[in-house]
C-alpha positions in Angstrom: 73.1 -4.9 15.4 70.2 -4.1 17.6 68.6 -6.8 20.0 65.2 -6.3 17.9 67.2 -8.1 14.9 69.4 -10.0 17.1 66.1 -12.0 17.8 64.1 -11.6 14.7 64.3 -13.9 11.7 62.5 -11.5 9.5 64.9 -9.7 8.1 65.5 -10.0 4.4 69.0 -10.6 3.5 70.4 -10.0 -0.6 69.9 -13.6 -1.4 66.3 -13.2 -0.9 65.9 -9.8 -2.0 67.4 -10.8 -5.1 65.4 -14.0 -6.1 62.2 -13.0 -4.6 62.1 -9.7 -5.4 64.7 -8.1 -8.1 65.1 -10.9 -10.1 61.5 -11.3 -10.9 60.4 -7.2 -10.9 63.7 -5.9 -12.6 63.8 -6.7 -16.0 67.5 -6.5 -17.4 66.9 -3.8 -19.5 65.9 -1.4 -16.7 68.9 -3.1 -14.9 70.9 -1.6 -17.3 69.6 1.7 -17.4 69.1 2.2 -14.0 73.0 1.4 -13.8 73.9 3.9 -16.4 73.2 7.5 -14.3 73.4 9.7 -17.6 70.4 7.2 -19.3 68.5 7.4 -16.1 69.3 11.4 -15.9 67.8 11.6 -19.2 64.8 9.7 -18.7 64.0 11.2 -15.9 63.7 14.4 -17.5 61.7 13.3 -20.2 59.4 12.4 -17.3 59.1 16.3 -16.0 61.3 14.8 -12.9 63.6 17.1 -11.3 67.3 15.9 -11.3 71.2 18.0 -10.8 71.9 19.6 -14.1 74.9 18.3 -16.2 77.5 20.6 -16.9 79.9 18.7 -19.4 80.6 15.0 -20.3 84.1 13.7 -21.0 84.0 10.4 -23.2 87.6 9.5 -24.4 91.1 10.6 -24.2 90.5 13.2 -27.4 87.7 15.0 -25.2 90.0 15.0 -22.2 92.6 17.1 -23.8 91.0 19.6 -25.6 88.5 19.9 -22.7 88.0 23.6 -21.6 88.5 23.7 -17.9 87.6 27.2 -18.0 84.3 26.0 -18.6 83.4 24.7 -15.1 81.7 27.0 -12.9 83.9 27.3 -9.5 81.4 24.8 -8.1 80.9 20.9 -9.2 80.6 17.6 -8.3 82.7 15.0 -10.6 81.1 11.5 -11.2 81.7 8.3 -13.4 78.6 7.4 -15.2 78.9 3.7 -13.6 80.2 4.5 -10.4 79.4 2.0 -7.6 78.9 3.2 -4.1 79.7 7.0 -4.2 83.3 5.5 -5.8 85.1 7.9 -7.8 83.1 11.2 -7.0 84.6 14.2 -6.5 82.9 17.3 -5.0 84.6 20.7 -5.3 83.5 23.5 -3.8 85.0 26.6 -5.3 88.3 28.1 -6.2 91.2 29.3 -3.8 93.3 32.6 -5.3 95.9 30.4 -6.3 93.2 29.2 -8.4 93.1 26.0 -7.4 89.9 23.8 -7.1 88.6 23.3 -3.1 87.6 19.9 -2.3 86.2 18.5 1.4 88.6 18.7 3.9 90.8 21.8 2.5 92.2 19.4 0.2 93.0 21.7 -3.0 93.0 20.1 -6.8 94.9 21.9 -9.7 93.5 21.1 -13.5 96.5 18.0 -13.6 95.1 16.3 -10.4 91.5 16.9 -12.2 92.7 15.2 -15.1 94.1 12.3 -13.5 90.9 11.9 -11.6 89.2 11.9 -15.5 91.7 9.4 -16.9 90.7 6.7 -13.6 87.0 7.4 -14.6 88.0 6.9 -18.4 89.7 3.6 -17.5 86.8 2.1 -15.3 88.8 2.1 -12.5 85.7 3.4 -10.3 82.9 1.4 -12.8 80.8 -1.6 -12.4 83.4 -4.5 -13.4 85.8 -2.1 -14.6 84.5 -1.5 -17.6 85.5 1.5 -19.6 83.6 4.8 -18.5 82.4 8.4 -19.1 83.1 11.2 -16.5 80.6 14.2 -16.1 80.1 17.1 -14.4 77.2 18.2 -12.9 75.6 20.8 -10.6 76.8 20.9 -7.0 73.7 20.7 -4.9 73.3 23.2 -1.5 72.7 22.3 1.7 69.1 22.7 3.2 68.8 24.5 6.1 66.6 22.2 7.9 69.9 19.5 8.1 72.0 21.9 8.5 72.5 20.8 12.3 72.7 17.4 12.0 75.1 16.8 8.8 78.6 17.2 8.9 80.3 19.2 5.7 78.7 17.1 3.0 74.8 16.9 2.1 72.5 14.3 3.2 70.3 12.3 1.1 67.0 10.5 1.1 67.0 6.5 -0.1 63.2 5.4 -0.5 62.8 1.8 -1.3 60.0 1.2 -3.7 58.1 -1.8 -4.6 55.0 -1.8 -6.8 54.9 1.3 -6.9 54.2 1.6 -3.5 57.3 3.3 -1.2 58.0 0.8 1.7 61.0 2.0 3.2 62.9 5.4 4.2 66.0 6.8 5.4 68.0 9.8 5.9 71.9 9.5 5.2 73.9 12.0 7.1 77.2 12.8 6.5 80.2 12.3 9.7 83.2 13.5 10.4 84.5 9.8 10.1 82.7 9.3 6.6 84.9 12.8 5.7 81.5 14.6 4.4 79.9 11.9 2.5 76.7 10.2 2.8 78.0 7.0 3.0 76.6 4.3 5.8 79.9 2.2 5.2 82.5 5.1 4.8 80.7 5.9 8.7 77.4 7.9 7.7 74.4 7.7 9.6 71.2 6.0 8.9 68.1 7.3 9.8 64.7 5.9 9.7 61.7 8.4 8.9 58.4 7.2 9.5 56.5 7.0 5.6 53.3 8.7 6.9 54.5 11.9 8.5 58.3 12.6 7.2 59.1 12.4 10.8 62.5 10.7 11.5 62.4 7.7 14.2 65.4 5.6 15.0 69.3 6.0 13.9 71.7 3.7 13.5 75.6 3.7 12.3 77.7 0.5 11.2 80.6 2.1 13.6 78.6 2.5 16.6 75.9 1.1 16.5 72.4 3.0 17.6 72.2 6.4 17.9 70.2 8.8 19.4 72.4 12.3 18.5 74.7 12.8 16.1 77.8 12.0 17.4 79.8 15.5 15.7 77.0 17.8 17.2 74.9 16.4 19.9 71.9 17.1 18.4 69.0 14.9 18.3 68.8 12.9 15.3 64.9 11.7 16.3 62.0 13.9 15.7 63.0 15.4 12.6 60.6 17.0 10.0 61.7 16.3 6.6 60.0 19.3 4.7 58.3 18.0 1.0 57.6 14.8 2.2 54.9 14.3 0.3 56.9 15.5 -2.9 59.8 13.6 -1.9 57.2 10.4 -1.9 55.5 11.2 -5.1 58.6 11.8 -7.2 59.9 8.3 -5.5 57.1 6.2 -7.5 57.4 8.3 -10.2 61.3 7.9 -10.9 60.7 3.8 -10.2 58.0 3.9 -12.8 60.0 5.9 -15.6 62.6 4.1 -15.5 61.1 0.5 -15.5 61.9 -1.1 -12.4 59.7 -3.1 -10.0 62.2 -2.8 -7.1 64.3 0.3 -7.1 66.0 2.3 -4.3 65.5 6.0 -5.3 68.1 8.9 -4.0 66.7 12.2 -3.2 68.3 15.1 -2.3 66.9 18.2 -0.9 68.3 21.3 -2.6 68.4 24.7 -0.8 67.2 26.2 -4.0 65.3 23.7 -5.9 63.5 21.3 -3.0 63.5 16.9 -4.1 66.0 17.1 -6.6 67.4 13.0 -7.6 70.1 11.9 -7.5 70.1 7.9 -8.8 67.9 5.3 -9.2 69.2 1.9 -7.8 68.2 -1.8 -9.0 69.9 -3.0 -6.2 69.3 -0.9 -3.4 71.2 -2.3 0.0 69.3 -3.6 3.2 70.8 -1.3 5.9 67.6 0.6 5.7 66.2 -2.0 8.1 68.8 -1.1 11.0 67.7 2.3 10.3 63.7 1.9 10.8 63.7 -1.5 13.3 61.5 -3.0 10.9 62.1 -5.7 8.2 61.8 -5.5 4.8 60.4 -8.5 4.2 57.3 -7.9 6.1 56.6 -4.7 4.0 57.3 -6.4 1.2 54.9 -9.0 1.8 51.8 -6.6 2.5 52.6 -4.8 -1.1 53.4 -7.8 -3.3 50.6 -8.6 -5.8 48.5 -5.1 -4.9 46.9 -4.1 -7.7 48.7 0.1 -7.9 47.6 1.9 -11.4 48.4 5.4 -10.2 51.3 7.5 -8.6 48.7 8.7 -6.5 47.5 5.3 -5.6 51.0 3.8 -4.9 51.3 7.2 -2.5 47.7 6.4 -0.9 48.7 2.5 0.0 51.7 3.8 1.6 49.9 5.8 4.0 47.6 4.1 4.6 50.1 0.5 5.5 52.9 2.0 7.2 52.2 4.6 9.7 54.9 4.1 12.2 54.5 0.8 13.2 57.5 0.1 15.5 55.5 0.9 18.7 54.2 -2.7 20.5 50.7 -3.2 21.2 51.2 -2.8 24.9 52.7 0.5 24.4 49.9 2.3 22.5 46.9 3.9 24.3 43.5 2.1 24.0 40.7 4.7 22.6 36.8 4.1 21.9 35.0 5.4 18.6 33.9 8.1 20.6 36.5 10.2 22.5 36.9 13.9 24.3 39.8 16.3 23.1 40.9 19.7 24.1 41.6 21.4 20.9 43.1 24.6 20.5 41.6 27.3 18.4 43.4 30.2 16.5 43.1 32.2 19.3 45.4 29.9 21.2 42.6 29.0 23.9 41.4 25.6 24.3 37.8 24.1 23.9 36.9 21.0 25.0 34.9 18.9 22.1 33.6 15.0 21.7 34.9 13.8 18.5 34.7 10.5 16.4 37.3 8.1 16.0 37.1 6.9 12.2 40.3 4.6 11.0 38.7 4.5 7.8 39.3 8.2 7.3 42.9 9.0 6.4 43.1 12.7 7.4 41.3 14.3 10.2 38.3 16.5 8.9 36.3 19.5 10.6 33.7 20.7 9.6 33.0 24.2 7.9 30.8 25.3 10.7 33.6 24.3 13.5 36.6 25.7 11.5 34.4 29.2 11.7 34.0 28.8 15.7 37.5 27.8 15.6 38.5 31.3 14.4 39.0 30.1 10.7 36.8 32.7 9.2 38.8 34.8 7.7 40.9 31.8 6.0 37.0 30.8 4.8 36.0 34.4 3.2 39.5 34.3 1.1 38.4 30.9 0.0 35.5 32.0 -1.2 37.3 33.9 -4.3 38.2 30.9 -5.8 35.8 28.3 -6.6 36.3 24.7 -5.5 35.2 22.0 -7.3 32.5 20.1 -4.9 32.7 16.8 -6.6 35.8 15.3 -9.4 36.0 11.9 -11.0 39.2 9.6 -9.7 41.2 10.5 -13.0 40.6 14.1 -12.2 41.4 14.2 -8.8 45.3 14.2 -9.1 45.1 17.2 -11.6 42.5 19.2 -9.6 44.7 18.9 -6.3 47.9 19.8 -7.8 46.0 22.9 -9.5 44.4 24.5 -6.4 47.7 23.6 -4.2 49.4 26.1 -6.7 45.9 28.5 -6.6 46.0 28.7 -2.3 49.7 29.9 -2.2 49.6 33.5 -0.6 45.6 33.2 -0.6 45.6 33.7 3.1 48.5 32.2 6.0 45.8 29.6 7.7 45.4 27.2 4.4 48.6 25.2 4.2 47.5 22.4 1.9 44.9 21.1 -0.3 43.8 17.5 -0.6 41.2 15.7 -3.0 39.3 13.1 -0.5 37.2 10.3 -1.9 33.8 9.8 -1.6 32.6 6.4 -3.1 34.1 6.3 -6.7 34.3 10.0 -6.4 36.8 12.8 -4.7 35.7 15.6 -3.0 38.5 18.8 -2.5 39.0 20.0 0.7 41.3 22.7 2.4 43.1 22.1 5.0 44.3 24.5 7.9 46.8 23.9 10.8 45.2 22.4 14.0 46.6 21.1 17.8 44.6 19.1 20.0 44.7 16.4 23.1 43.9 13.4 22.7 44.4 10.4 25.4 47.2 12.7 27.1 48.8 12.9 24.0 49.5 16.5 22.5 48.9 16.2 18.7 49.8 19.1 16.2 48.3 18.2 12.5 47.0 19.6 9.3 42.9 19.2 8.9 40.7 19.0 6.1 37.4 21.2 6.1 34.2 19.8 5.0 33.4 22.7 3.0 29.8 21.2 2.5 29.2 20.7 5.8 28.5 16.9 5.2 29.8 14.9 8.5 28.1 13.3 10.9 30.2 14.6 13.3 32.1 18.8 13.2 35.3 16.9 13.9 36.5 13.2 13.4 39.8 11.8 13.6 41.7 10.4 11.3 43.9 7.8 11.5 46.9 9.6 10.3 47.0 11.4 13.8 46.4 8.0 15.7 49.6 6.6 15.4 50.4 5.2 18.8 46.8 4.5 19.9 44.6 1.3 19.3 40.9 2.0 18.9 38.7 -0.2 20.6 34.9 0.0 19.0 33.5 -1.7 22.2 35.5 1.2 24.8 32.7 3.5 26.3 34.3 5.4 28.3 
């Protein structure tokens, strides 16, 4: 354990997370469900939420031996319905000429070994309390390329904790050599931290070794990672917490080479090794979200932002900025102009103005948004449904516009595009996406938002 939690008494151990927080949020009914991964599969899709697609279910005995093994596609993953802890799955990769199934670690499986595994799952020997259980088969999901240097054979997953609706807590879970392939912090997978505002991974920690800093089959750095979708990743988070009735769920997300966030599970009782993982407790997250009053996804994704930014960094080692501050910022051109900007916490993404993105060299990314027509001004229940509309109506418009994002206004939300942007600020080189003011309306052509001031503390009284 680290010294940070050697010395804390913060961190929230099961007893506590289970009176104070699942017994009073997780009604038993959602227990249940959330328990049983075929229920919770079909929910979820009744919900327009992406999850692995079932091949075949085996209920009894009967359905075991007449089952059609032909069936199966050369790739599959094996798993009892109420498997506890990655127990009892089996992931096979293809087929070898001798027709036999490939598992991890050239182990080979012919259709008796397969059946055997079936009969375990049949007999609960992998299931909560040994209960009697179903066995299914479902799609083997691919490797993304973007962990495809830090994850060993197996595929990593995401675990967001969610409370409220609100997601306090992330990892990453990378498969080891010593976990043989599997995401699994106590067969020896690692946990990773990621910080909720950016997708941007921050400490590492394993129950073998301890801390980490690379991963120990490759050497390569397990901080600093970009976790592409994150937004995606956090919206279907909520989403899957909400549809299937929990209060306090730890949602599994896996990021498919093909398909992007697909999940995996939805857990009532999520462990608590996500706090080695991030240096930060749960409790204290917990605390900031309890009794909030969240009545959207949207929301629940807003709060989270806009609570925990990385917030591991000490007071003494963040730089002290004024309201008013000088940056070099570097225009599409790649040359740098030097600019006085305004510091605005209360403003969650940085925003330029029109006129500025045109100096900046934006203009052609402005005349191919002219071909559409933006919305100026939407109501709150709107704003969801007009963001995701013109996200899917700027793909391919022109390379500069990565994103689109509906900003309030008072009780109102304007929609803004938003372009690609690096600039200096205190020393500190900062490479971010920036909303344009497509009115024109700010009293400054550039302020900075407090998503790009992690690390700083803003002092209203610093003049120079």
């Amino acid at each position: 354990m680290s010294e940070f939690f050697a010395k804390s008494s913060r961190v929230l151990g099961m007893n506590a997370r289970n009176l104070r927080y699942i017994r009073p949020n997780n009604k038993r009914s959602s227990i249940q469900l959330a328990r049983n991964k075929l229920a919770t599969k079909e929910r979820l899709l009744k919900h327009g939420l992406p999850t692995a697609k079932i091949f075949s279910e085996i209920h009894d005995r009967r359905e075991l031996f007449e089952f059609d093994w032909s069936s199966l596609p050369p790739s599959f993953v094996l798993k009892p319905n109420f498997g506890l802890g990655g127990n009892g799955i089996l992931i096979v990769y293809g087929k070898n000429k001798n027709n036999q199934w490939i598992g991890g670690s050239n182990e080979f499986y012919t259709e008796d070994d397969l059946m055997m595994r079936v009969s375990n799952i049949l007999d609960g020997n992998y299931s909560i309390s040994n209960i009697p259980d179903i066995a299914y088969f479902e799609e083997r999901l691919k490797l993304s390329e973007e962990f495809k240097h830090v994850s060993y054979k197996g595929i990593p997953d995401i675990r967001v904790i969610v409370f409220n609706s609100v997601p306090i807590m992330a990892m990453l879970r990378l498969p080891t050599k010593s976990s043989s392939g599997k995401a699994n912090l106590h067969m020896g997978g690692i946990g990773v931290g990621i910080d909720l505002t950016t997708g941007i991974t921050t400490y590492a920690a394993s129950k073998h070794v301890g801390e980490l800093t690379v991963h120990p089959d490759y050497n390569t750095s397990l901080r600093g990672l970009h976790i592409n979708n994150w937004n995606e990743i956090l919206r279907i988070s909520v989403e899957a917490q909400r549809a299937v009735g929990l209060g306090y769920a730890g949602v599994d997300i896996v990021i498919d080479k093909q398909q992007g966030p697909v999940i995996l599970e939805v857990n009532a009782h999520p462990g608590l090794e996500i706090q080695n993982a991030n240096q930060t407790t749960l409790r204290d997250r917990l605390e900031r979200v309890a009794g909030l009053n969240i009545s959207s996804v949207v929301k629940g994704v807003k709060v989270c932002k806009d609570l925990f930014s990385n917030d591991t960094e000490t007071e003494e080692d963040k730089a002290v900025i004024g309201v008013y501050e000088s940056i070099e910022i570097t225009d599409r051109n790649n040359k740098q102009q030097a600019m006085r900007v305004r510091i605005d916490t209360g403003l969650t993404s940085t925003t330029i103005s029109k006129d500025l993105a045109r100096r900046l060299g934006f203009q052609d990314a402005l005349t191919a948004l002219d071909s559409i027509v933006l919305p100026s001004i939407v109501s709150a229940s709107d704003a969801r449904q007009v963001e995701e509309s013109f996200q899917h109506s700027i793909k391919g418009l022109h390379e500069d516009i990565v994103d689109i994002v509906a900003v309030r206004s008072g009780d109102k939300y304007t929609i803004r595009p938003k372009v690609s942007l690096s600039f200096v600020l205190g020393k500190k080189n900062i490479s971010t996406q920036v909303a344009i003011a497509m009115d024109n309306k700010l009293s400054h052509p550039i302020i900075i938002g407090r998503r790009d001031l992690a690390g700083f503390l803003v002092n209203p009284t610093k003049t120079k």
